[in-house]
C-alpha positions as CSV (number, residue, x, y, z in Angstrom):
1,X,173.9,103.5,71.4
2,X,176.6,102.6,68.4
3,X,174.7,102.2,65.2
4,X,175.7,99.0,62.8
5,X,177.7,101.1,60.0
6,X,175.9,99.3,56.8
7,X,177.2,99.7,53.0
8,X,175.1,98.8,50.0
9,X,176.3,97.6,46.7
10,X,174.1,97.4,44.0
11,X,171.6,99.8,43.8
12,X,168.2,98.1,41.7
13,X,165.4,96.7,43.0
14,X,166.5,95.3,46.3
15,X,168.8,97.6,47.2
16,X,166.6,100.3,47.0
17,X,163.9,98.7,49.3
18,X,166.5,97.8,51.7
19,X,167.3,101.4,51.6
20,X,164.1,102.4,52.5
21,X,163.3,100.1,55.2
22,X,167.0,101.2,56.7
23,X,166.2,104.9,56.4
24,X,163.9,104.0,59.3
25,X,165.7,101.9,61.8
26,X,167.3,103.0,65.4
27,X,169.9,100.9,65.2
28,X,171.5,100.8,61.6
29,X,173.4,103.5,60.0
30,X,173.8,103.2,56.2
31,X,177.1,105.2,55.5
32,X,177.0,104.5,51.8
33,X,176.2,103.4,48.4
34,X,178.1,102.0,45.3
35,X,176.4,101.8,42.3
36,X,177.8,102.5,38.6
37,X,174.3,104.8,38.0
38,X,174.7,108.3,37.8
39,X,173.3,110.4,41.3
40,X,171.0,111.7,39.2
41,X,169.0,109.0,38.3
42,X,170.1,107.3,41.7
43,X,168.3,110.2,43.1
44,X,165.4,109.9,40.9
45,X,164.9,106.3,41.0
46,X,164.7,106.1,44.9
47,X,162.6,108.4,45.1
48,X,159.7,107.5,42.5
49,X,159.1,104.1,42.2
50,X,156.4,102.2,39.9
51,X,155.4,99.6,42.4
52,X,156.0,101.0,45.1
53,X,155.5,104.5,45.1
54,X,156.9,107.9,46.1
55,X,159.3,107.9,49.2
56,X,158.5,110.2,51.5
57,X,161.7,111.6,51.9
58,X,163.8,114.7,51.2
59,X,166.5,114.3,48.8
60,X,169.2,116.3,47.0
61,X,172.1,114.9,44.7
62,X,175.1,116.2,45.4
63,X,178.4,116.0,43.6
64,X,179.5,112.4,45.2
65,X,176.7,111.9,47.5
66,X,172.9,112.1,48.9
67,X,171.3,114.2,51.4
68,X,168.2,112.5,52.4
69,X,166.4,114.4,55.2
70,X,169.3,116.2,55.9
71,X,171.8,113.4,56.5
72,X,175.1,113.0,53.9
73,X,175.1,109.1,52.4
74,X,178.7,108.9,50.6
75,X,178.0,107.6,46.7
76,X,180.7,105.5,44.5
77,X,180.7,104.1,41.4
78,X,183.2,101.5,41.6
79,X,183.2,98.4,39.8
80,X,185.8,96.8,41.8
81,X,184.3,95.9,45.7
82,X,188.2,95.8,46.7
83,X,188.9,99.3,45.6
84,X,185.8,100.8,48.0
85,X,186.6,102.5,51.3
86,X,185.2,100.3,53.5
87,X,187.6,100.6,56.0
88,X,187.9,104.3,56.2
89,X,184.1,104.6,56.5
90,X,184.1,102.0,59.1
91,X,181.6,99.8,57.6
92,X,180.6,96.3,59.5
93,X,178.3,94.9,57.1
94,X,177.7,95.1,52.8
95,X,174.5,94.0,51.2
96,X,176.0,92.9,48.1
97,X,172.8,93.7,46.1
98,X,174.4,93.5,42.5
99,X,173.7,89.4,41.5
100,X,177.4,89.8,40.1
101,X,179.5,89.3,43.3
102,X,177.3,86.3,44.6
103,X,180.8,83.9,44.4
104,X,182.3,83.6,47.7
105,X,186.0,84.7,46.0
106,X,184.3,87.6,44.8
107,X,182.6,88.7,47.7
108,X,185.5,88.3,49.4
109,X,186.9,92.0,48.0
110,X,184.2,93.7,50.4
111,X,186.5,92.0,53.1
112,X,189.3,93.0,51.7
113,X,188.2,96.6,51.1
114,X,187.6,96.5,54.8
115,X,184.1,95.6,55.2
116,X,183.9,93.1,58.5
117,X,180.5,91.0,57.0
118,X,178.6,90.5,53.6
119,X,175.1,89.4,52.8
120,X,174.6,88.4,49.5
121,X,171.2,89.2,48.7
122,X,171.2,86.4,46.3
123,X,172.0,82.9,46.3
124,X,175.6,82.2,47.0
125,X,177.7,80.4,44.5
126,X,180.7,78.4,46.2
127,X,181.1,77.6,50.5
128,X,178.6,80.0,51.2
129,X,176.4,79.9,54.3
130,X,172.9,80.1,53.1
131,X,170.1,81.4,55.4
132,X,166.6,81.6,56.0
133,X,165.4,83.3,58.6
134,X,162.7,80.9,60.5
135,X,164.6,77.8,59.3
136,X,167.8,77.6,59.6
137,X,169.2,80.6,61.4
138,X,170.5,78.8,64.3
139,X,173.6,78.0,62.4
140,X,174.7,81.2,62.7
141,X,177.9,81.7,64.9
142,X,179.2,84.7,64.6
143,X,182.0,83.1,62.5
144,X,180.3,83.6,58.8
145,X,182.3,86.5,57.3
146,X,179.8,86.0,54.7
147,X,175.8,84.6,54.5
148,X,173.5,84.1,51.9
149,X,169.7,85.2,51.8
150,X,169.4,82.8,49.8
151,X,166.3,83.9,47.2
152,X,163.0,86.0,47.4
153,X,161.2,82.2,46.1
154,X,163.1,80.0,48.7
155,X,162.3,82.3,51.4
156,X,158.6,82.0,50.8
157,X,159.2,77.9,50.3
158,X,161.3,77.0,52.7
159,X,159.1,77.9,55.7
160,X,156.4,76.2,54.5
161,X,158.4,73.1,53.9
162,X,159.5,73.1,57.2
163,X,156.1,73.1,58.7
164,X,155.1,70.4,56.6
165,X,158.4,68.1,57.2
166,X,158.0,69.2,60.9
167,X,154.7,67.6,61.3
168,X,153.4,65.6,58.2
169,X,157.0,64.3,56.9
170,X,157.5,64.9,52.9
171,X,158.2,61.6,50.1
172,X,158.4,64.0,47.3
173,X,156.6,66.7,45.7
174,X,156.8,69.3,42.7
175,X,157.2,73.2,43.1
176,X,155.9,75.8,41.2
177,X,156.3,79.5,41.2
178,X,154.1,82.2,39.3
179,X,156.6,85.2,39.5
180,X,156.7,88.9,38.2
181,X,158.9,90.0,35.5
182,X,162.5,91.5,36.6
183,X,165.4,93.3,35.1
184,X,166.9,89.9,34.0
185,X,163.9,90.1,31.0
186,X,163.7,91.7,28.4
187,X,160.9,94.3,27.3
188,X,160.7,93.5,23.9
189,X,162.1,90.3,22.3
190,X,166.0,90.3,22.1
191,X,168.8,87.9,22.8
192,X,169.1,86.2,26.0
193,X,170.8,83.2,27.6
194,X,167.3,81.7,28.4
195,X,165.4,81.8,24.7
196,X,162.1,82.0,26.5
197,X,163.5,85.1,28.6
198,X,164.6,86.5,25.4
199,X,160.8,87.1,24.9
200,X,158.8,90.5,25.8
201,X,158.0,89.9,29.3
202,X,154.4,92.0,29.4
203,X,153.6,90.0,26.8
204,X,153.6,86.0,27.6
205,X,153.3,83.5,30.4
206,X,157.4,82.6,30.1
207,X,158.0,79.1,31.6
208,X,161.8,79.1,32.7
209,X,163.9,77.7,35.6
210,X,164.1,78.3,39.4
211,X,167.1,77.7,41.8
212,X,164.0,77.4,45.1
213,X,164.2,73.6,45.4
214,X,167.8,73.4,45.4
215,X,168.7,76.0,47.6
216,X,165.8,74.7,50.1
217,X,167.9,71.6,50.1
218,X,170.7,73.9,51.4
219,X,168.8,75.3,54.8
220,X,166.8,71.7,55.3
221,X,169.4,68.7,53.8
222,X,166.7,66.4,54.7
223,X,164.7,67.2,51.8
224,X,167.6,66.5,49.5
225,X,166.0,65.2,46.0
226,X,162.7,65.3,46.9
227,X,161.5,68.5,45.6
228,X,161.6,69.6,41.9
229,X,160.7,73.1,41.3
230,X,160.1,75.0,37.9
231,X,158.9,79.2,37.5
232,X,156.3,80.6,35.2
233,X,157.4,84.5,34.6
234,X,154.0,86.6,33.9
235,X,153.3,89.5,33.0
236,X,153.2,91.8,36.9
237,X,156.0,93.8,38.0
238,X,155.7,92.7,41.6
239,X,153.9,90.1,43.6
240,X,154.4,86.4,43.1
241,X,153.3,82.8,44.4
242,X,154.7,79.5,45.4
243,X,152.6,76.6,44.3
244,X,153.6,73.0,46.6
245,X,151.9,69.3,45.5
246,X,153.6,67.3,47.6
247,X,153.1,63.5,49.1
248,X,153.3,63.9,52.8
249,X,154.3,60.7,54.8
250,X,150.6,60.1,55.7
251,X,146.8,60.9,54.8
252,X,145.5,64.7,56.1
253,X,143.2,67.0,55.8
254,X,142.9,70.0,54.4
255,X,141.8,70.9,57.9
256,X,144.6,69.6,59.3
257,X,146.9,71.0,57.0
258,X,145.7,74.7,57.5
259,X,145.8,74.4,61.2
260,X,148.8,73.4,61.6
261,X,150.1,76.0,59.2
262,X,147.9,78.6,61.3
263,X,150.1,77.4,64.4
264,X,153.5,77.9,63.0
265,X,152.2,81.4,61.7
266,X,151.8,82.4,65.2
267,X,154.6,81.0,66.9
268,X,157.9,79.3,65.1
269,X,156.9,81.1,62.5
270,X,155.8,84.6,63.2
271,X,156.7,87.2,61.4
272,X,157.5,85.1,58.2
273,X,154.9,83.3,57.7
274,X,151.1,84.9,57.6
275,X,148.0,83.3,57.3
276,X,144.9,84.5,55.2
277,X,141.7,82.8,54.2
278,X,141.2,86.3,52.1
279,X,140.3,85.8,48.5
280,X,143.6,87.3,47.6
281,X,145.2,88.7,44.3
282,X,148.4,89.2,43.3
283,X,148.0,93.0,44.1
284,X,146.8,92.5,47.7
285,X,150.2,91.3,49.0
286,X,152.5,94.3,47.6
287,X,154.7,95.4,50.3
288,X,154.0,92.7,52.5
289,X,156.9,92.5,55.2
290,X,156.3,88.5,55.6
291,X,158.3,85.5,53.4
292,X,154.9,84.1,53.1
293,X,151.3,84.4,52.4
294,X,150.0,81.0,53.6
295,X,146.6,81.4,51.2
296,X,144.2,78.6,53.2
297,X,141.0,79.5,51.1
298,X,143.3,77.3,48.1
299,X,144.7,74.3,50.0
300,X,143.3,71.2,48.8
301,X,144.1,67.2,50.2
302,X,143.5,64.1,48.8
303,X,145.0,61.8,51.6
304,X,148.7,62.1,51.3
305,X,148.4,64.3,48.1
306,X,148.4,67.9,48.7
307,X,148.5,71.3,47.6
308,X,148.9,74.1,48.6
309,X,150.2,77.9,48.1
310,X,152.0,80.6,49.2
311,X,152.0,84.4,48.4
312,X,154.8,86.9,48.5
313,X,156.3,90.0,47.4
314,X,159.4,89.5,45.7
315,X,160.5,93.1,46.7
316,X,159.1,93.8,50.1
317,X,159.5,90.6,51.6
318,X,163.0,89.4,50.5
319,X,164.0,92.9,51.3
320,X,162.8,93.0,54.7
321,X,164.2,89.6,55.5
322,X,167.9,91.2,54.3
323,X,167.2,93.6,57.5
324,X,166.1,91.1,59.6
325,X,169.5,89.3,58.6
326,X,171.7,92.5,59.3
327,X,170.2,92.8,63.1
328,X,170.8,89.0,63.7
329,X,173.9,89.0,62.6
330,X,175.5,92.1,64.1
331,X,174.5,90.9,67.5
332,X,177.6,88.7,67.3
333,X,179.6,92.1,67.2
């Protein structure tokens, strides 16, 4: 059987989970790694990991590469995705990883360098195909040299929109996500783009913006302006929710409204979406697989006017919907 030749760019957060689910599949071969990091702490940052834990994994740095359990993954430190060897190394897919290349034009030098396919692993700046997978990935045709997995926060939003424009119809509604800290914070206060992500992030709630509603409108148009959405940063390194109230189209229950999102968890949406009536905390989903969490012990109704909230792991699940993406898409090969 011929393996999917993968290349990763950008080697943080995501792109070290992705590594690590990869590591494990039949099917995928991931060839190499560009990342402007040193192998040493390359090396040392796959294998330890603060949220995560230790991989359980064999590896040695070596001059310009890895050997993890015994097999050679090729390491570059490019800045330039035009100037990689894609083409010698035979690659059919790059999970552009960075958050710097996420501009179609940009993206583009993967293609350039030889690279036949590029998921950005981030929302997509320009004419981008942006996907969710249990949504809107029947679009897919084989004929997107480039896709966007959109975000970790529209992944866990978007399905649950669906199921409630699929059967309750949505007039309008407000979003709000309660996310861990990331690298785009700072530790301590220092300057920032954002002045409330210029503040220590262990140290505050930090109210700032989200891209989710927006780039929900871009897998389902029919929601187009009615969703707002807004993100509260707190202090977690991993393990975030999704908050909906929303004014369905007619009165429900909360009943209704968990059954029906019970249903979609074990057919439409299986696999992304997962239902609990646990009394869950934030620490409980960690390394989750699904987009969301469907918490049912915390949806409330008050005839059209509901709410109701999702869980997911910013790291675990985005990452394993970026696999996901790579098998769907290099069936068309």
């Amino acid at each position: 059987m011929t393996k999917v030749n993968v290349a990763i760019n950008g080697f943080g957060r995501i792109g070290r989970y992705v590594f690590k689910l990869l590591q494990q599949h039949p099917k995928i071969n991931v060839v190499a790694i560009n990342d402007l990091m040193d192998i040493t702490n390359l090396a040392h940052l796959l294998k330890y990991d603060s949220v995560h834990g230790k991989f359980q994994a064999e590896i040695t740095p070596q001059p310009d590469s890895l050997l993890i359990d015994g097999k050679t993954i090729q390491i570059y430190g490019k800045q330039s995705p035009s100037k990689l060897p894609w083409k010698e190394l035979d690659v059919d897919i790059v999970v552009e990883c960075t958050g710097r290349f996420v501009e179609k034009k940009k993206a583009e030098g993967h293609l350039q360098a030889g690279a036949k396919r590029v998921i950005i692993s981030a929302p997509a700046l320009g004419d981008v195909p942006t996907v969710v997978l249990g949504v809107n990935d029947a679009i897919l045709t084989g004929n997107e040299p480039i896709v966007s997995n959109a975000s970790c926060t529209t992944n866990c939003l978007a399905p649950m929109v669906k199921v409630l424009e699929d059967h309750f119809g949505i007039e309008k509604g407000f979003v709000s996500t309660v996310h861990s800290y990331t690298a785009d914070q700072n530790l301590q206060d220092a300057p920032h783009r954002d002045l409330r992500r210029a503040r220590a992030a262990a140290c505050s709630i930090i109210p700032t913006t989200t891209n989710a509603a927006k780039a929900v409108e871009l897998v389902l148009p029919q929601i187009k302006g009615k969703l707002h959405a807004m993100a509260y940063r707190v202090p977690v390194p991993d393990g975030s929710l999704t908050e909906m109230n929303v004014l369905l189209k007619r009165a429900t229950t909360k009943e209704e409204i968990n059954k029906t999102m019970l249903e979609a968890a074990n057919s439409s949406m299986k696999g992304y979406i997962e239902y609990t009536e646990a009394p869950l905390v934030s620490v409980d989903i960690i390394g989750n697989p699904h987009s969301c969490i469907f918490d049912a012990s915390l949806t409330e109704a008050n005839g059209a006017l509901i709410k109701i909230i999702g869980w997911y792991d910013n790291e675990s699940g985005y990452a394993n919907r970026v696999v996901d993406l790579i098998g769907k898409i290099s069936r068309f090969d």
